[in-house]
C-alpha positions in Angstrom: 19.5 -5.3 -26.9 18.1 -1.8 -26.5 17.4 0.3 -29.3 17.2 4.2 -28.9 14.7 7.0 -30.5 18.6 8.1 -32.3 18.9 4.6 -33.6 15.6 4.5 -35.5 15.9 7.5 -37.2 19.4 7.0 -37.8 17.8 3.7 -39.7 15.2 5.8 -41.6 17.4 8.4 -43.1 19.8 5.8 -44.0 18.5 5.1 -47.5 18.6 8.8 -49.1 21.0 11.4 -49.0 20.3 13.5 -45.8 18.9 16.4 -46.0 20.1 19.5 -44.1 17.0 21.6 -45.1 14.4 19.3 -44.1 11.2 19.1 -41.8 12.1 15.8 -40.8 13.3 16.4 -36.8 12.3 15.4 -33.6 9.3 17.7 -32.5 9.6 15.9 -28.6 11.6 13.6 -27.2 15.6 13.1 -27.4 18.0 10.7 -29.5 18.9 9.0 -26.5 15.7 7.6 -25.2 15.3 3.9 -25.1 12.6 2.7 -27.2 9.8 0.8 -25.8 7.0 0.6 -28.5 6.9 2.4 -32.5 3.8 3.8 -33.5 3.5 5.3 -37.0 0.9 7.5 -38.3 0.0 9.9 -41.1 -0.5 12.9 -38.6 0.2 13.1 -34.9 -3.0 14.3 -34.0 -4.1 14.5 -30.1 -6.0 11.2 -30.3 -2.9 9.5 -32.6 -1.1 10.2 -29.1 -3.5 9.0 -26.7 -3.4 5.3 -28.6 0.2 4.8 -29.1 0.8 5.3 -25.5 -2.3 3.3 -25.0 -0.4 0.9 -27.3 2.9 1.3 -24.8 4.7 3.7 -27.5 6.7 6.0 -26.7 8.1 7.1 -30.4 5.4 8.3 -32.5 6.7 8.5 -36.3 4.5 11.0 -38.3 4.4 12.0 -42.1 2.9 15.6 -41.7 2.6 18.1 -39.4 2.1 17.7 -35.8 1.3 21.5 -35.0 -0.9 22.6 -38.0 1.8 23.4 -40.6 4.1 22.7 -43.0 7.6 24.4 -40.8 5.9 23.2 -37.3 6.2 26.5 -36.0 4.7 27.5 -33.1 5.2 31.2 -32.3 2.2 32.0 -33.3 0.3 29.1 -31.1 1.6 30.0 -27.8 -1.2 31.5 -26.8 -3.9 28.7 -28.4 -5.8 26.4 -25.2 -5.5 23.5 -28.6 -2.0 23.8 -28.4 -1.4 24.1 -25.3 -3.7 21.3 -24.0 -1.8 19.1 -27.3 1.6 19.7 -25.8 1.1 19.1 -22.9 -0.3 15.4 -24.0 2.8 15.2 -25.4 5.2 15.4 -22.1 2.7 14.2 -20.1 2.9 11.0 -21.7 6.5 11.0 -22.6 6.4 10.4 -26.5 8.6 11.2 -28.9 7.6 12.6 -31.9 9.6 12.1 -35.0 8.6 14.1 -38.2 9.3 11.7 -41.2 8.3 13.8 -44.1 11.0 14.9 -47.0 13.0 11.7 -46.3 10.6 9.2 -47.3 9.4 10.5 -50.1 13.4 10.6 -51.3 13.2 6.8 -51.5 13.3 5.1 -54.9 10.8 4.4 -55.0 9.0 7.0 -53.0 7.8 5.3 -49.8 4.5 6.9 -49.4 4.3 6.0 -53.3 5.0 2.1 -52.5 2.8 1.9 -49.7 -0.6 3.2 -51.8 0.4 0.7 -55.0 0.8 -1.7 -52.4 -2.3 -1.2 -51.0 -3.8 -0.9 -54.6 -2.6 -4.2 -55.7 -0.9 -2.5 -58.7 3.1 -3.6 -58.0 2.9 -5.3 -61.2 1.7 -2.8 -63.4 4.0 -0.3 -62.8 5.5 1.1 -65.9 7.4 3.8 -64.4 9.0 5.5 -61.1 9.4 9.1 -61.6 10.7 11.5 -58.7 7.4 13.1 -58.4 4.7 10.4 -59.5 4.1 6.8 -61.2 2.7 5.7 -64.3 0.7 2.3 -64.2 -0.9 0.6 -66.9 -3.6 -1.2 -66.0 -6.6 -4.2 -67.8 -9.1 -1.6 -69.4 -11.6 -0.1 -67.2 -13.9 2.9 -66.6 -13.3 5.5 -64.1 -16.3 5.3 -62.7 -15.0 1.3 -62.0 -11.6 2.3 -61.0 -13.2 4.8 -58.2 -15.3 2.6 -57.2 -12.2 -0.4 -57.1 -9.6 2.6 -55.6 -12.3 3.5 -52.3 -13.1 -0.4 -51.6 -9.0 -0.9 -51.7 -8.2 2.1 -49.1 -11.2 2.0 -47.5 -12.1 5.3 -47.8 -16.2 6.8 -47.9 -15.5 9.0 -50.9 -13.5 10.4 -53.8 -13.6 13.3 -56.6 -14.1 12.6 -60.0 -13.2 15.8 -62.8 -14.3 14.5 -66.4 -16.1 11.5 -67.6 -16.9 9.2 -65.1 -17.8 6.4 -68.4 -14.3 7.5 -70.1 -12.2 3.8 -70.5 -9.1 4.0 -68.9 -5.9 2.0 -69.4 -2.9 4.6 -68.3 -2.7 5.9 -65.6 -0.4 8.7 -63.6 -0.4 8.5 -59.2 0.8 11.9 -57.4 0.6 11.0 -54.0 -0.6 14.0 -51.2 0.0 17.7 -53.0 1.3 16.8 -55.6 -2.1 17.0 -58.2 -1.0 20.6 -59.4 -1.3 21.2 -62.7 2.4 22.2 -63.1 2.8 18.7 -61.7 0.1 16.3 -63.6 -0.4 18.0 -66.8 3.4 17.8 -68.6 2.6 14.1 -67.1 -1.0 13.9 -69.2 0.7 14.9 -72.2 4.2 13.3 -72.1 3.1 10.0 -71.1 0.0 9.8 -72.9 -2.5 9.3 -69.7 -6.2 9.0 -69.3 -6.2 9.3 -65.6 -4.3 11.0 -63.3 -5.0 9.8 -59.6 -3.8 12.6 -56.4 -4.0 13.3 -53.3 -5.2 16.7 -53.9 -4.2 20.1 -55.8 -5.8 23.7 -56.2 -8.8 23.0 -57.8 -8.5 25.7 -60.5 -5.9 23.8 -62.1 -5.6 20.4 -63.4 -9.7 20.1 -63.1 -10.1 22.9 -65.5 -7.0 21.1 -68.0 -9.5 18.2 -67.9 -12.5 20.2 -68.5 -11.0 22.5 -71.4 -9.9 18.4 -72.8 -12.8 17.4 -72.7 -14.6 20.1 -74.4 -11.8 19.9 -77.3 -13.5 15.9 -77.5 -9.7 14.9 -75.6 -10.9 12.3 -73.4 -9.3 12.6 -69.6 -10.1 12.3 -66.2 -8.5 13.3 -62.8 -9.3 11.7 -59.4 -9.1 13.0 -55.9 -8.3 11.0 -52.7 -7.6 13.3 -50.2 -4.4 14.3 -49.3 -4.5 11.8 -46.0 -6.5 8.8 -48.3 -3.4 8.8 -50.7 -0.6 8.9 -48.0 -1.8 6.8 -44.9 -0.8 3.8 -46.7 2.6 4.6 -47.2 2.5 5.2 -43.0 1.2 1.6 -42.9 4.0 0.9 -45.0 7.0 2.0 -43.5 5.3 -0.1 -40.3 5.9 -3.0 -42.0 9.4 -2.2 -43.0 10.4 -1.3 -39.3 9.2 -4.5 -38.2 11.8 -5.8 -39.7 14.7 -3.4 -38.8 13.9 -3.9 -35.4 12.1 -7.2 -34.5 12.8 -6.8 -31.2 10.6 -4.1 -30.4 6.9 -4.1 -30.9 5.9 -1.6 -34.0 2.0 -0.2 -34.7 0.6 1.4 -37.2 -2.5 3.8 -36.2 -4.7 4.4 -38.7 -6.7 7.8 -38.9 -10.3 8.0 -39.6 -11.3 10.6 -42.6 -10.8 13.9 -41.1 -13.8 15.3 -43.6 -17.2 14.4 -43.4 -19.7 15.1 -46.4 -22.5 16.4 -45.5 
């Protein structure tokens, strides 16, 4: 039985309301193309496309952007060789490219969420699914331990420490990918008691400085920084596994990104 690029995302939204002002579209193909292969990925970068159609893919399923923001405009790229030469990648090969963005993270919980405690190993200490983050409580430990615990899980080079790296740790708040604002993690400091807060990333002038000013008033807590990518590529890995079993019949891949930062 053949299953078409309409059919998967049909399956996707499925769980959530839909959403009518969403990012979550098709940025190539058509609803009525027969699937041959599933690829997902956390951005549908020009080599992301090469291997899934190396893979024999022809439905790429990304979490962010494909064109370099948020809206996937591309008015003002018309006249870019990147773009151009990425486009035309695209047709060439004949993939479709499904954006899978606000949908996702409307899941209860959040898939992009349950794919990074997943790949932490922290299911069972989950205390708490908010809309916007999770709160964990976890065996005493350090942050310098839990950073050191956190890269060797996601495999990841690198992470950002603001506070005391020796400060013991117990509770602990995850905002996946933008979410480490401080109008985001610090009501979640003080409401749910945390020592930790663990994002993806946020404007550095905001909850870094709540933890500094904390620490100077002897208020011990610490916030760590994955990377927006680091703290979302699981959940891509993630929803893999979940449409391997939606669709068994047709061979699903998830393409893994390397760290799109080198520290020099």
């Amino acid at each position: 039985m053949s299953v078409t690029v309409g059919q998967v995302i049909q399956r996707l939204v499925e769980p959530c309301e839909r959403l009518d002002d969403s990012v979550d579209r098709l940025i190539a193909g058509t609803p009525e193309t027969r699937v041959t292969g599933i690829a997902t990925v956390f951005s549908a970068t020009h080599e992301a496309v090469e291997r899934a159609a190396a893979l024999g893919a022809n439905l790429l399923i990304t979490h962010e952007g494909t064109f370099y923001n948020h809206q996937e405009r591309t008015d003002w790229l018309q006249d870019s060789p990147v773009y151009q030469n990425k486009r035309r990648l695209i047709e060439e090969s004949g993939m479709a490219i499904y954006r899978f963005h606000d949908h996702w993270h409307r899941y209860r919980p959040d898939g992009i969420m349950a794919g990074l405690l997943q790949a932490l190993d922290w299911e069972p200490f989950v205390e708490e699914h908010l809309p916007a983050a999770s709160v964990v409580s976890l065996p005493v430990r350090t942050v310098r331990e839990i950073a050191g615990y956190v890269k060797e899980k996601l495999g990841i080079p690198h992470v950002r420490v603001a506070g005391d790296p020796s400060l013991p740790c117990s509770r602990v708040g995850l905002l996946v990918g933008y979410r480490g604002s401080g109008a985001n993690a610090i009501p979640l400091f003080e409401q749910k008691r945390l020592d930790l807060v663990i994002a993806g990333e946020g404007p550095e002038w905001e909850t870094p400085e709540y933890v500094r000013d904390a620490a100077s008033q002897g208020s011990g807590k610490a916030v760590l920084l994955l990377g927006h990518e680091a703290s979302e590529e699981p959940g891509m890995r993630y929803l893999a596994e979940r449409l391997k079993e939606a669709f068994p019949e047709v061979p699903v891949h998830f393409i893994a990104s390397k760290p799109v930062f080198t520290i020099v």
